[in-house]
KEFI-233611 format. One record per residue (C-alpha): residue number from 1; residue in three letters; x, y, z. Coordinates in steps of 0.2 Angstrom, whole numbers, plus 5000, padded with zeros to 4 digits. Each point is the difference from the previous one (the first is absolute). Layout:
<rs>
R num residu   px   py   pz
R NUM    ALA    X    Y    Z
...
</rs>
This chain:
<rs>
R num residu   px   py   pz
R   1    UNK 5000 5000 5000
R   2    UNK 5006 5018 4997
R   3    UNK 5001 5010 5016
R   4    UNK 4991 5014 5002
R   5    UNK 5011 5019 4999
R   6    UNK 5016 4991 4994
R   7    UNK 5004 5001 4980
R   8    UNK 5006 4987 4993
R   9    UNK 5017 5000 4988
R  10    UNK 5005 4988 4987
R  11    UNK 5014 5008 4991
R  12    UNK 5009 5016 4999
R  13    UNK 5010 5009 4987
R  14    UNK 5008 5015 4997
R  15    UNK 4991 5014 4993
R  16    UNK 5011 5009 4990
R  17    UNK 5003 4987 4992
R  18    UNK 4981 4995 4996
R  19    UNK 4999 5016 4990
R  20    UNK 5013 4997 4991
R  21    UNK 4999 4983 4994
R  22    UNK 4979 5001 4998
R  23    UNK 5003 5017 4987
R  24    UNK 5009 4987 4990
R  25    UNK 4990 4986 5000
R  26    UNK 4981 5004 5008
R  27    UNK 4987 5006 4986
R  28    UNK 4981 5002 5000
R  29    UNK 4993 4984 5001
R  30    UNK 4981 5002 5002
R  31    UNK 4996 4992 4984
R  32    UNK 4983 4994 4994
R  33    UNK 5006 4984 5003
R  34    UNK 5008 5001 5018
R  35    UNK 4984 5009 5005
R  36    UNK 4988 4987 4990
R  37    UNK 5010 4986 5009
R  38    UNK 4997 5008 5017
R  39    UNK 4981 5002 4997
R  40    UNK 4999 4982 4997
R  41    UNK 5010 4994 5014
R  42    UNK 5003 5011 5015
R  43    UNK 4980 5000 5005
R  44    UNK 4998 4982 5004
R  45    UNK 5017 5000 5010
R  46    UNK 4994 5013 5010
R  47    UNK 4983 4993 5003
R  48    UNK 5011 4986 5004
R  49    UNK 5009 5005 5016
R  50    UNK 4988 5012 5005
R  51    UNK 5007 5016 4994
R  52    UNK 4990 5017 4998
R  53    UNK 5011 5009 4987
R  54    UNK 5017 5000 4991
R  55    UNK 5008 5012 4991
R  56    UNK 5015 5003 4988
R  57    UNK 5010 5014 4999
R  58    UNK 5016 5000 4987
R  59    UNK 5015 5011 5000
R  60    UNK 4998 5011 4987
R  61    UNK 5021 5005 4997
R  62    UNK 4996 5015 4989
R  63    UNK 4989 5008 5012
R  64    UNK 5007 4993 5014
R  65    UNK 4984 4994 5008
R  66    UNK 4989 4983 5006
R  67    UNK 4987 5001 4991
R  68    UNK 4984 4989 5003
R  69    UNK 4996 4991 4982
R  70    UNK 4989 4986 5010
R  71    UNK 4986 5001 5013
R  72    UNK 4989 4986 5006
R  73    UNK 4990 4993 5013
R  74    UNK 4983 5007 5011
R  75    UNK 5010 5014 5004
R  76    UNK 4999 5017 4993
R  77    UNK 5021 5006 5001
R  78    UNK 5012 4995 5013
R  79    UNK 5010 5014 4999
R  80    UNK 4997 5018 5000
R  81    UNK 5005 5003 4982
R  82    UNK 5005 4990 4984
R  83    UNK 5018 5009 4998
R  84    UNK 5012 5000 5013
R  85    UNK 5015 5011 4994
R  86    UNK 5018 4999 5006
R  87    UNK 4998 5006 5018
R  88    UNK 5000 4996 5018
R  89    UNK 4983 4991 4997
R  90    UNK 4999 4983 5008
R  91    UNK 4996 4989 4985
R  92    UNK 5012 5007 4990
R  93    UNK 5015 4999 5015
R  94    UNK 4996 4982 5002
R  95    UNK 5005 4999 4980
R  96    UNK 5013 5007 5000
R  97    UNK 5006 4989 5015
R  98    UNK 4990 4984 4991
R  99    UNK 4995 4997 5018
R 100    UNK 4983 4992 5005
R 101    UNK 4990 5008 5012
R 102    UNK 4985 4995 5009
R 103    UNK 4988 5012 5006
R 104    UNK 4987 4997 5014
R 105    UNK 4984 5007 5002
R 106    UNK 4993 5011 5006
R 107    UNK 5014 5014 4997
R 108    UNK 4996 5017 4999
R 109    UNK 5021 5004 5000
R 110    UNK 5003 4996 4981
R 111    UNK 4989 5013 4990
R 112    UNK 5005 4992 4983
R 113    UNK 4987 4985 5003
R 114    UNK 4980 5006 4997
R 115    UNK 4990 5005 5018
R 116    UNK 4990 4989 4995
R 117    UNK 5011 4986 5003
R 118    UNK 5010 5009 5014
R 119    UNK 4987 4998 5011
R 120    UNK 4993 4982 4996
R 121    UNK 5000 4990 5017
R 122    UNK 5010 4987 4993
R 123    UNK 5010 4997 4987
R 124    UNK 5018 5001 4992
R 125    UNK 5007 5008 4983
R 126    UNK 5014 4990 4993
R 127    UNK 5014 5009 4990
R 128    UNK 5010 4985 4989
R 129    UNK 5014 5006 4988
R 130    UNK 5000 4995 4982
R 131    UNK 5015 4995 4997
R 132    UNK 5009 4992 4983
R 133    UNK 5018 4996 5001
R 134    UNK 5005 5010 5015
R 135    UNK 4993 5013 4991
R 136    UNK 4983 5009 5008
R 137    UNK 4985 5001 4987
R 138    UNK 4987 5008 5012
R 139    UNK 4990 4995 5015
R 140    UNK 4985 4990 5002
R 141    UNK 4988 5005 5014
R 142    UNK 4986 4989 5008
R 143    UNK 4988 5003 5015
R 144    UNK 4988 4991 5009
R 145    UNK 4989 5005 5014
R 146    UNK 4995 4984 5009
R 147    UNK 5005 4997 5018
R 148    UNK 5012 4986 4996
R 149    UNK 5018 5006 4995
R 150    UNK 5008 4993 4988
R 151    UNK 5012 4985 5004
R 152    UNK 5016 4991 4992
R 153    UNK 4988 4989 4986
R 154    UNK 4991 5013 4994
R 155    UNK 5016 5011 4999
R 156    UNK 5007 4989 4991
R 157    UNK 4986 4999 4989
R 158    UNK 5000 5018 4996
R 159    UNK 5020 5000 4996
R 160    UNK 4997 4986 4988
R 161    UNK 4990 5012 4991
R 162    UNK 5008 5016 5001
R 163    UNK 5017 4987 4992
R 164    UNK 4988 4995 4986
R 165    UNK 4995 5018 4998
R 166    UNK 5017 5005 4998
R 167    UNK 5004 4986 4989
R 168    UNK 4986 5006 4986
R 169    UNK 5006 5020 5002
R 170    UNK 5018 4995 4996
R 171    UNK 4992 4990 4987
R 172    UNK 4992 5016 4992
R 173    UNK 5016 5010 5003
R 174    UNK 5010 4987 4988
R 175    UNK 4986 5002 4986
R 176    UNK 5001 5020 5001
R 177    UNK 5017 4999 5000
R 178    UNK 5002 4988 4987
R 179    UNK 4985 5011 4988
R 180    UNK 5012 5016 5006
R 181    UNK 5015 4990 4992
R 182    UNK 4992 4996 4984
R 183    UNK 4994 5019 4997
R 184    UNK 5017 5007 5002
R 185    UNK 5008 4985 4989
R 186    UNK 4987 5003 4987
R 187    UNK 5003 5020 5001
R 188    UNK 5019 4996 4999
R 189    UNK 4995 4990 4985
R 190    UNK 4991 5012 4990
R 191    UNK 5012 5015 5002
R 192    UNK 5015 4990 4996
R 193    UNK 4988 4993 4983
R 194    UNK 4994 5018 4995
R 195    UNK 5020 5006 5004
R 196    UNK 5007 4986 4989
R 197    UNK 4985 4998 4988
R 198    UNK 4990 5015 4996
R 199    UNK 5008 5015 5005
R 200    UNK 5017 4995 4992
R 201    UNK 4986 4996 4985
R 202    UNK 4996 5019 5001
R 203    UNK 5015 5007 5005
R 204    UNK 5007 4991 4984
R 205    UNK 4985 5008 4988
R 206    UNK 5005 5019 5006
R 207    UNK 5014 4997 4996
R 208    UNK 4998 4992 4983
R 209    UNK 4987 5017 4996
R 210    UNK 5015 5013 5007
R 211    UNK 5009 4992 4988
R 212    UNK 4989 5002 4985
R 213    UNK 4996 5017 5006
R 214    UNK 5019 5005 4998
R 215    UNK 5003 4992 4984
R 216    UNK 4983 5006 4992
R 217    UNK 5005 5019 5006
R 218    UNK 5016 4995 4992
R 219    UNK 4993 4997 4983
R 220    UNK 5006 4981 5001
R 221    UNK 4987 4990 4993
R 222    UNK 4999 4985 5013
R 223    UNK 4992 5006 5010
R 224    UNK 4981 4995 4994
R 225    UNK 5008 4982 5003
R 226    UNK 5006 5002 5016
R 227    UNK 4982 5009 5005
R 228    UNK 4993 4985 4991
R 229    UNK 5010 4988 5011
R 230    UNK 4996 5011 5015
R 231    UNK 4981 4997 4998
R 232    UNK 5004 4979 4999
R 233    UNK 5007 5003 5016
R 234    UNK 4986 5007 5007
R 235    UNK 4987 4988 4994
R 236    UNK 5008 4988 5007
R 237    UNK 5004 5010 5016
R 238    UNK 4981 5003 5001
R 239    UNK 4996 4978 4997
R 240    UNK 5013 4999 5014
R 241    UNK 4990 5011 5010
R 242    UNK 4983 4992 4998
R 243    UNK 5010 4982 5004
R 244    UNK 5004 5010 5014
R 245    UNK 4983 5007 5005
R 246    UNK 4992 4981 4995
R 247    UNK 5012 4989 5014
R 248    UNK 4998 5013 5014
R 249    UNK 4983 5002 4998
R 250    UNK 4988 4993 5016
R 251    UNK 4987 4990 4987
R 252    UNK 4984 4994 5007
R 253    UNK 4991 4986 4989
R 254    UNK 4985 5009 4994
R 255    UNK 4991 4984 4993
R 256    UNK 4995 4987 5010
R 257    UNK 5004 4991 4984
R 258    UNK 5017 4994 5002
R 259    UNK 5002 4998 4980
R 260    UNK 4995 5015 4996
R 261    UNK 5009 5009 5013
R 262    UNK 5015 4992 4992
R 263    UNK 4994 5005 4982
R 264    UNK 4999 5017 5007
R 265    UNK 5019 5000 5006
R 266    UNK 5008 4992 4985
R 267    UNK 4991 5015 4989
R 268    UNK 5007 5014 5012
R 269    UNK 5016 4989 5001
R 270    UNK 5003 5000 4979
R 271    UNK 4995 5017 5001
R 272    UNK 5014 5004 5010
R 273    UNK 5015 4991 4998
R 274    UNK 4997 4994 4981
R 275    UNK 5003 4985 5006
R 276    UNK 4989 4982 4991
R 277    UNK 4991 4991 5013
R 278    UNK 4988 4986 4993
R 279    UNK 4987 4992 5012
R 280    UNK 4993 4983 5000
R 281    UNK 4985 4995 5012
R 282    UNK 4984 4993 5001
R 283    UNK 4988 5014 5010
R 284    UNK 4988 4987 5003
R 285    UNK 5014 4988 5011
R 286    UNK 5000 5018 5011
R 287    UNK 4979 5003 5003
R 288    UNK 4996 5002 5019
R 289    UNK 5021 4999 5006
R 290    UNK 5000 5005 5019
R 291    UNK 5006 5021 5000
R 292    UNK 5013 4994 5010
R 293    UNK 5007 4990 4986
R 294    UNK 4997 5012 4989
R 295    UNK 5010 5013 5008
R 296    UNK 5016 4991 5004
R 297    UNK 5002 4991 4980
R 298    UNK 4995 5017 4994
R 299    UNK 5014 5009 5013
R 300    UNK 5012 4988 4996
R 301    UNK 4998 5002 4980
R 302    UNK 5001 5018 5001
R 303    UNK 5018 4999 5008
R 304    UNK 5005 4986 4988
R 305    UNK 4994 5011 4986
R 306    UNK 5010 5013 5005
R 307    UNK 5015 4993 5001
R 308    UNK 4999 4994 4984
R 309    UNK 5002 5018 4994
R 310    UNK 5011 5011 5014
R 311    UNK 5012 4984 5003
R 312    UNK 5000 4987 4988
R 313    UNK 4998 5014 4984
R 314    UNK 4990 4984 4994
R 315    UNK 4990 5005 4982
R 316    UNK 4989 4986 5003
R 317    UNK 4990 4991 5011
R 318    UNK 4988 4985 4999
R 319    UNK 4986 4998 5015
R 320    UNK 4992 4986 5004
R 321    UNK 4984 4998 5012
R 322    UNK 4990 4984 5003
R 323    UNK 4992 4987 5012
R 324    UNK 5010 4985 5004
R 325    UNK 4988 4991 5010
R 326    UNK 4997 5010 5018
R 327    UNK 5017 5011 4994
R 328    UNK 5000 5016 4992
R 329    UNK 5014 5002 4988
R 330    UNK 5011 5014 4996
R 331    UNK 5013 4999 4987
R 332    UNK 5010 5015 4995
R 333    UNK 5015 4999 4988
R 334    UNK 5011 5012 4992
R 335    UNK 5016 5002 4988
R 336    UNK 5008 5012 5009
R 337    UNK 5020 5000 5009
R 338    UNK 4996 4987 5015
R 339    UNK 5009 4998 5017
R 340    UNK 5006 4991 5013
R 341    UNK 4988 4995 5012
R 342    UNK 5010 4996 5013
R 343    UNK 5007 5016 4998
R 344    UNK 4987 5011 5000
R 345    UNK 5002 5015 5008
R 346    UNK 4992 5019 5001
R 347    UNK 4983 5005 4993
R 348    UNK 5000 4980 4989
R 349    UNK 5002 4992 5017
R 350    UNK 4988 5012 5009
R 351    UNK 4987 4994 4987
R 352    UNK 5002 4980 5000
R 353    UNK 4997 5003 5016
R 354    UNK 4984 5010 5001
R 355    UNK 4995 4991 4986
R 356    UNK 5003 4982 5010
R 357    UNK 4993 5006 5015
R 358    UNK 4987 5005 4992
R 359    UNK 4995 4981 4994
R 360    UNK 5004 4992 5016
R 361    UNK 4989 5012 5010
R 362    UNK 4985 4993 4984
R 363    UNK 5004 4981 5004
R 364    UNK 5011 4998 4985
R 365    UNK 5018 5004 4996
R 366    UNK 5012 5005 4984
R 367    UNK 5016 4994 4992
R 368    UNK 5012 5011 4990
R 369    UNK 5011 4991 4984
R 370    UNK 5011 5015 4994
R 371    UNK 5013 4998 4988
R 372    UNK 5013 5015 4996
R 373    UNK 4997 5005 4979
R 374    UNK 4987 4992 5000
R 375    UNK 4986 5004 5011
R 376    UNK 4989 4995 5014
R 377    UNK 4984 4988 5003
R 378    UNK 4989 5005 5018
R 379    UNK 4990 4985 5004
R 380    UNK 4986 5005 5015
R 381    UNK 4986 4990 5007
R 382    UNK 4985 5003 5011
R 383    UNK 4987 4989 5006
R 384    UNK 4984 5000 4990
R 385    UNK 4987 5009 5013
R 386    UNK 4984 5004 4995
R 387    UNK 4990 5015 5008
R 388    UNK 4983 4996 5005
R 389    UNK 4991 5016 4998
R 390    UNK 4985 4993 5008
R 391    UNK 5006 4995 5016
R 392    UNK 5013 5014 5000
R 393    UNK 5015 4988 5005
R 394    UNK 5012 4991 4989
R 395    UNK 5001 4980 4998
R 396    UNK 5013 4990 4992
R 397    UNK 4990 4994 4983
R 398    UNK 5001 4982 4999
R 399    UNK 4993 5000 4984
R 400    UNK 5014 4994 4991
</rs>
């Protein structure tokens, strides 16, 4: 049992130090899916050993604040406000010292918790530090107002959540961190390929027209050719750019009809890279396919597509889409310069990746067969689900 008047410590750390380390590492973690996950869980728990509220607060490193991103229970607030700043407040100094503290009621003293609760006849609000890797993450606080205190089980109990919690923040905090690292690569991508690519492209065409300027003011009779060969240039600086604009682009299917959602791509594709693309399917083999399906093959033939054009600097490429019993088949093939697979590296091995990851998460998966001079032949698969419109829910079709 915890004694009544006495706070209870489980660890101690430096504070300096907790600063320091969290503005490296700590990040806003109240997702949809860290707040969706609590809604679904904590309730029960509490219900389970008879407690009246919990709350969440996380330490916000920018602002330098606990902030409260998750509230439940019968109780209205356990604490006077949802942000505790940087001061001498008392939830905040037990984060910073990632102390436990137990508080028993009734205690007018701490004029943090609500009146409401100071006053209750019996009770205790529990203080637990969220911790991940000896770094603090925040501070989970529980009460409960029943005569009973809380003893060593229940204790227990409660720090066997606050370690899950902690577990699935830090969880959060490595897919932010892991989305913030695929922005910057990608920026750092795009400047260096407009650099190398586009704006030499440009910087190349002034050039070429200062020239023809010169000699034309010089009566040299040249210069026609070299504007001539200055607007080439530029033609093929402006398919560059649409190339460009095409593979950047955030593209949402607009048709539910997976063919012709790919129909529509091709045409905007030839359009802008010049670039022969024949298609071969059967639109019947593709009636009624789940939207989930139809998102990742369609997703996945959009990257293969272009890299064809920005990597391969393929002139032709040969699609094939069709049923294989409960498979849907995707075939892509084009002529262009090949690579390594094992050795793929930068934006090619960034998108093998999506695009695998993108079939696994369907069910199916993808193989790659890339030969250098000679081209490359994607091969990606997803289970043949059928959307059942009527009950709103997707079953596997087993109709063969």
């Amino acid at each position: 049992m915890i004694s009544k008047g006495e706070p209870s410590t489980n660890s101690s750390i430096n504070t300096t130090a907790v600063f320091t380390q969290q503005e490296e590492s700590i990040t806003d973690s109240s997702s949809p899916f860290l707040i969706s996950s609590l809604e679904t869980i904590i309730p029960s728990l509490l219900e389970l050993i008879k407690i009246d509220a919990l709350e969440i607060y996380l330490f916000e490193k920018t602002k330098q604040k606990l902030e409260c991103i998750f509230q439940s229970g019968v109780l209205i607030k356990i604490w006077e406000r949802p942000e505790v700043v940087r001061t001498k407040d008392l939830l905040f100094s037990q984060f910073a010292k990632s102390e436990l503290r137990v508080i028993n009621l009734p205690n007018q003293r701490i004029i943090d918790i609500n009146p409401d609760l100071r006053s209750k006849a019996f009770g205790q609000v529990i203080c637990v530090p969220i911790i991940s890797k000896s770094l603090p993450l925040g501070m989970a606080c529980l009460v409960h107002t029943r005569r009973n205190l809380i003893n060593a089980k229940e204790m227990a109990f409660i720090q066997a959540i606050i370690i899950w919690l902690a577990e699935l923040i830090d969880f959060e905090i490595k897919i932010q961190q892991t989305r913030l690292q695929i922005v910057t690569e990608e920026r750092e991508r795009i400047g260096m390929d407009l650099h190398d690519g586009i704006i030499q492209s440009l910087y190349g065409i002034g050039l070429s027209l200062e020239n023809a300027r010169m000699n034309v003011s010089q009566g040299k009779d040249n210069g026609v050719k070299q504007i001539e060969n200055a607007l080439e240039a530029l033609q093929s600086a402006i398919a560059d750019i649409r190339a460009y604009i095409l593979n950047l682009r955030p593209r949402q299917l607009r048709h539910s009809d997976l063919v012709e959602g790919m129909r529509s791509l091709i045409r905007e594709f030839r359009a802008n890279t010049m670039v022969e693309v024949e298609f071969v399917c059967s639109p019947t083999e593709m009636q009624g396919l789940a939207r989930s399906q139809i998102d990742a093959l369609y997703h996945i033939f959009q990257e293969a597509l272009s890299n064809s054009a920005k990597h391969a600097k393929a002139t032709r490429v040969i699609v094939r889409l069709w049923r294989r019993g409960e498979r849907v088949m995707l075939k892509v093939n084009d002529n262009g310069m090949g690579f390594e697979t094992s050795r793929s590296t930068g934006r090619i091995g960034h998108g093998l990746t999506n695009m695998q990851v993108r079939a696994e998460a369907a069910g199916g998966g993808m193989e790659v067969i890339s030969i250098r001079k000679q081209g490359t032949n994607l091969l990606a698969w997803v289970p043949y689900i059928k959307e059942s419109y009527e009950e709103n829910e997707i079953t596997i079709n087993s109709a063969g």
